[in-house]
N, C-alpha and C positions, 0 to 999 in steps of 0.2 A: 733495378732491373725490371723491365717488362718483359713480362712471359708474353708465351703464345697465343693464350686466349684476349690478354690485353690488348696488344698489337692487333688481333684480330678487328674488335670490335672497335679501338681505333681508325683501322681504315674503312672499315662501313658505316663508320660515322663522317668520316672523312668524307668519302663518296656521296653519301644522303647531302651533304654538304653542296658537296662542288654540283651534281644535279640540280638540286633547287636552284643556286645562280645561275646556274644554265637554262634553267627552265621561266629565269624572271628576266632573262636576256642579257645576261652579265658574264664578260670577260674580260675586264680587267677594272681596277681599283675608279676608274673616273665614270665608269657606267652605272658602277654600285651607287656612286654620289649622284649622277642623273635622275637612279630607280629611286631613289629614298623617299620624296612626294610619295611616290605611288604604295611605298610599303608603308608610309604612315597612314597613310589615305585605308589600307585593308587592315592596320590596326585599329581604326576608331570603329570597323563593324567588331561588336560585341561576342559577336559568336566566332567571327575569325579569329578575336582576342584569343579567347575561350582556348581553341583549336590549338594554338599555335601555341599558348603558355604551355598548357599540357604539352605538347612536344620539347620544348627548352626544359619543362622542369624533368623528362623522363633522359634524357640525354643527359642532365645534369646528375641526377641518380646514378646513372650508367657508369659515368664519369668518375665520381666519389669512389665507387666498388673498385674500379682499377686501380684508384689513389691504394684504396687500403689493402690491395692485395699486393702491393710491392715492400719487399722488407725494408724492415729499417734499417736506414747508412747509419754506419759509425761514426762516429764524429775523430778526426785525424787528432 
């Protein structure tokens, strides 16, 4: 079960999400394969590297916490 503060931060990760595709001009699945040039292209700057792991690895933190805050199922 996800609680309420999970669910929460689920969908404002959700949101941060669908923004940034919005903001890289992307709606729907064959745009994203269009933008990809362009997003490898802002990976090889070094500091945008930088930038942008730090955001996946803190999302990814974020993420985990939810994991371990939901009880554990029984097994049937």
């Amino acid at each position: 079960m996800i609680l309420a503060d999970g669910v929460n931060t689920l969908c404002n990760d959700l949101t941060e999400f669908v923004s940034g595709l919005q903001s890289l001009g992307i709606d729907m699945l064959e745009r994203f394969c269009e933008r990809l040039p362009y997003i490898r292209s802002e990976l090889s700057d070094n500091q945008k590297f930088k930038e942008i792991f730090g955001v996946i690895a803190l999302v990814r933190i974020q993420s985990l916490k939810i994991v371990k805050s939901l009880p554990d199922l029984e097994k049937p």
